[in-house]
C-alpha positions in Angstrom: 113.5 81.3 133.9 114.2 84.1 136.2 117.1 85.4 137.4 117.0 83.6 141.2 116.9 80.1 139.6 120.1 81.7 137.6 121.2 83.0 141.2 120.8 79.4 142.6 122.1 77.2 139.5 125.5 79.0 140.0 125.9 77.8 143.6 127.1 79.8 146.2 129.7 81.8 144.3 130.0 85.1 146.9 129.3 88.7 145.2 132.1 90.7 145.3 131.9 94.8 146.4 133.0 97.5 147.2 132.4 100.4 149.5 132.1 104.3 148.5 135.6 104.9 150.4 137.7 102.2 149.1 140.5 103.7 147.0 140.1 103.3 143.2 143.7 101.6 142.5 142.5 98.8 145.7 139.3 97.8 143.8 141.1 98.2 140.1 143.6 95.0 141.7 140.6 93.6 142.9 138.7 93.1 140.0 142.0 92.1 137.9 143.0 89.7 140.3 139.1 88.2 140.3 138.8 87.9 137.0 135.7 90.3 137.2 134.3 93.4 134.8 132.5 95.0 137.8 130.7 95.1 141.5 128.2 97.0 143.2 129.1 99.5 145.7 127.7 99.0 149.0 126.6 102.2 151.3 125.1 101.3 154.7 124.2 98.0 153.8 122.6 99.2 150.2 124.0 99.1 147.0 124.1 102.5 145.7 126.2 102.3 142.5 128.4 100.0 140.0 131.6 100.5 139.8 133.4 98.8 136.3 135.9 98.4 134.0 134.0 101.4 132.3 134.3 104.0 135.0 138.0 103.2 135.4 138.2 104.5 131.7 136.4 107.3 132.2 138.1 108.5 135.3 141.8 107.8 133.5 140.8 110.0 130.4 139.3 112.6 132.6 142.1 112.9 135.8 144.8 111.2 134.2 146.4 108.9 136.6 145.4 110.7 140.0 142.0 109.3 139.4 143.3 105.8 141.0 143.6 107.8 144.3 140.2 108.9 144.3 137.3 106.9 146.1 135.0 104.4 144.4 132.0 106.9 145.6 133.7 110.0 143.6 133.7 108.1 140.2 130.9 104.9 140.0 128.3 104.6 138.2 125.2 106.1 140.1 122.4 105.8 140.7 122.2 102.1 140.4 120.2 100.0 137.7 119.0 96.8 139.9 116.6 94.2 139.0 114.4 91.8 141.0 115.2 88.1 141.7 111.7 87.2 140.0 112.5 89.1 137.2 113.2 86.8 133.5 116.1 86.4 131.9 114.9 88.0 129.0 113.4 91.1 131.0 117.2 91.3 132.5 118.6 91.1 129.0 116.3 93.9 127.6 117.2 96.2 130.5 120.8 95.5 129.9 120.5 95.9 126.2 117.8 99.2 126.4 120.5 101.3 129.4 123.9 99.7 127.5 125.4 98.2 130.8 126.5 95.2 131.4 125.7 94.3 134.8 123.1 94.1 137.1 122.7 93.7 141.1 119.7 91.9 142.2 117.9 93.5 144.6 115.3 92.1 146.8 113.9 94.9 149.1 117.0 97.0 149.7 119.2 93.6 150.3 121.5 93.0 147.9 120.9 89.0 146.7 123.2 88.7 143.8 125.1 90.2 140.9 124.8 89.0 137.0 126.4 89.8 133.9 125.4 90.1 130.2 127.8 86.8 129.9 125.8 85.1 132.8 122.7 85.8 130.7 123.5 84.8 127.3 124.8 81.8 128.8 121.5 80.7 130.0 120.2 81.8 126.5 122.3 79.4 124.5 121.9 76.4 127.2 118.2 77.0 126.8 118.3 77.2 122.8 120.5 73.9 122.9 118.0 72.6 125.3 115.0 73.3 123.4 116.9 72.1 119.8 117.8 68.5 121.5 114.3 68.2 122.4 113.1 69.3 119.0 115.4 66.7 117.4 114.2 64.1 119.5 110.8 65.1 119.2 111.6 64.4 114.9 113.5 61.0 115.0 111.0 59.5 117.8 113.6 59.6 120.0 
Protein backbone atom coordinates (compact mmCIF):
# COMPACT_ATOMS: atom_id res chain seq x y z
CA UNK A 1 0.00 0.00 0.00
CA UNK A 2 1.67 3.30 -0.36
CA UNK A 3 1.90 5.96 1.76
CA UNK A 4 -1.01 8.39 0.05
CA UNK A 5 -3.74 5.62 0.51
CA UNK A 6 -2.19 5.86 4.32
CA UNK A 7 -2.38 9.78 3.80
CA UNK A 8 -6.10 9.36 2.76
CA UNK A 9 -7.26 6.52 5.19
CA UNK A 10 -6.46 8.92 8.06
CA UNK A 11 -8.78 11.60 6.90
CA UNK A 12 -8.01 15.01 6.88
CA UNK A 13 -6.03 15.29 10.12
CA UNK A 14 -3.94 18.82 9.33
CA UNK A 15 0.03 18.52 9.51
CA UNK A 16 1.37 20.43 12.01
CA UNK A 17 4.81 22.87 11.42
CA UNK A 18 6.88 24.96 12.18
CA UNK A 19 8.82 27.79 10.72
CA UNK A 20 12.84 28.32 10.90
CA UNK A 21 12.10 31.50 13.23
CA UNK A 22 9.68 30.27 15.69
CA UNK A 23 11.28 30.12 19.09
CA UNK A 24 12.24 26.64 20.36
CA UNK A 25 10.28 26.78 23.95
CA UNK A 26 6.81 27.88 21.39
CA UNK A 27 7.09 24.74 19.32
CA UNK A 28 8.42 22.43 22.52
CA UNK A 29 4.48 23.54 23.99
CA UNK A 30 3.29 22.87 20.79
CA UNK A 31 4.22 19.46 20.33
CA UNK A 32 3.39 18.66 24.20
CA UNK A 33 0.11 20.11 23.95
CA UNK A 34 -0.50 17.98 20.47
CA UNK A 35 0.41 15.06 21.54
CA UNK A 36 3.10 14.89 18.80
CA UNK A 37 7.04 13.55 18.63
CA UNK A 38 7.81 15.99 15.68
CA UNK A 39 6.98 18.41 12.46
CA UNK A 40 8.62 19.55 9.56
CA UNK A 41 9.89 22.93 9.36
CA UNK A 42 8.58 24.97 6.64
CA UNK A 43 10.93 27.69 4.67
CA UNK A 44 9.31 29.59 1.86
CA UNK A 45 6.75 27.23 1.38
CA UNK A 46 9.29 24.09 1.53
CA UNK A 47 10.06 21.91 4.13
CA UNK A 48 13.56 22.17 4.83
CA UNK A 49 14.08 20.20 8.10
CA UNK A 50 12.46 18.10 11.12
CA UNK A 51 12.37 19.37 14.17
CA UNK A 52 11.68 16.54 17.24
CA UNK A 53 11.67 15.40 20.54
CA UNK A 54 15.27 14.42 19.54
CA UNK A 55 16.70 17.80 18.72
CA UNK A 56 15.14 19.23 21.90
CA UNK A 57 17.64 16.76 23.64
CA UNK A 58 20.34 17.56 21.89
CA UNK A 59 20.13 21.19 22.10
CA UNK A 60 19.36 20.90 26.19
CA UNK A 61 22.60 18.78 26.71
CA UNK A 62 24.59 21.02 24.49
CA UNK A 63 23.25 24.91 25.55
CA UNK A 64 21.79 23.93 28.68
CA UNK A 65 18.48 25.68 29.03
CA UNK A 66 19.26 28.83 26.70
CA UNK A 67 18.71 26.46 23.88
CA UNK A 68 14.76 27.01 24.29
CA UNK A 69 15.43 30.64 23.17
CA UNK A 70 17.00 29.78 20.15
CA UNK A 71 15.17 29.35 16.70
CA UNK A 72 13.82 26.11 15.27
CA UNK A 73 16.21 26.90 12.16
CA UNK A 74 19.46 27.07 14.58
CA UNK A 75 18.83 23.49 16.01
CA UNK A 76 16.53 20.98 13.49
CA UNK A 77 17.29 18.36 11.97
CA UNK A 78 18.66 19.28 8.34
CA UNK A 79 18.67 18.64 5.59
CA UNK A 80 15.43 16.82 5.43
CA UNK A 81 14.76 13.00 4.70
CA UNK A 82 11.22 13.09 2.63
CA UNK A 83 9.61 10.48 0.81
CA UNK A 84 7.06 10.27 -2.07
CA UNK A 85 3.31 9.76 -1.75
CA UNK A 86 3.70 6.72 -4.14
CA UNK A 87 6.25 5.37 -2.19
CA UNK A 88 5.23 1.73 -0.01
CA UNK A 89 4.84 1.32 3.24
CA UNK A 90 7.53 -0.97 3.44
CA UNK A 91 9.96 1.33 1.35
CA UNK A 92 8.99 4.15 4.14
CA UNK A 93 9.72 1.67 6.84
CA UNK A 94 13.21 0.61 5.45
CA UNK A 95 14.22 4.31 5.07
CA UNK A 96 13.07 4.93 8.57
CA UNK A 97 14.77 1.92 9.84
CA UNK A 98 18.24 2.26 7.48
CA UNK A 99 18.64 6.67 8.65
CA UNK A 100 17.22 5.80 12.50
CA UNK A 101 14.40 8.54 12.36
CA UNK A 102 11.25 8.35 13.00
CA UNK A 103 9.46 10.54 10.80
CA UNK A 104 8.93 11.42 7.52
CA UNK A 105 7.26 14.36 5.47
CA UNK A 106 5.77 13.44 2.23
CA UNK A 107 6.77 15.34 -0.46
CA UNK A 108 5.27 15.65 -3.69
CA UNK A 109 7.35 18.10 -5.94
CA UNK A 110 8.46 20.61 -3.31
CA UNK A 111 4.75 20.69 -1.77
CA UNK A 112 4.51 19.36 1.35
CA UNK A 113 1.40 16.56 1.26
CA UNK A 114 1.65 14.95 4.55
CA UNK A 115 3.66 13.77 7.58
CA UNK A 116 3.93 9.94 8.95
CA UNK A 117 5.47 8.26 11.75
CA UNK A 118 7.17 5.00 12.46
CA UNK A 119 3.81 4.37 14.65
CA UNK A 120 1.60 5.38 11.57
CA UNK A 121 3.53 2.61 9.70
CA UNK A 122 3.65 -0.27 11.87
CA UNK A 123 0.08 0.38 12.38
CA UNK A 124 -0.73 -0.34 8.85
CA UNK A 125 1.72 -3.34 9.20
CA UNK A 126 -0.25 -5.12 11.87
CA UNK A 127 -3.89 -4.20 10.30
CA UNK A 128 -2.51 -5.72 7.12
CA UNK A 129 -0.90 -8.99 9.01
CA UNK A 130 -4.41 -9.27 10.91
CA UNK A 131 -5.98 -8.75 7.55
CA UNK A 132 -4.18 -11.31 5.66
CA UNK A 133 -4.37 -13.96 8.88
CA UNK A 134 -8.42 -13.63 8.90
CA UNK A 135 -8.40 -14.30 5.33
CA UNK A 136 -6.02 -17.17 5.79
CA UNK A 137 -8.30 -18.68 8.43
CA UNK A 138 -11.18 -18.39 6.45
CA UNK A 139 -9.52 -19.59 3.55
CA UNK A 140 -8.87 -23.12 6.07
CA UNK A 141 -12.40 -23.56 7.70
CA UNK A 142 -14.31 -22.79 4.14
CA UNK A 143 -15.43 -19.90 5.61
Amino acid sequence: MSIARILAGRGDSPVHSATVGECVADVVRRLTDLRIGAVPVIDQNRVVGIFSERDVIHGLANGGASALERQIGDVMTSPVIGIEPGASALDALSLMTRRRIRHLPVIDGDQLVGFVSIGDLVKHRIEVIENEAAAMRDYITGG
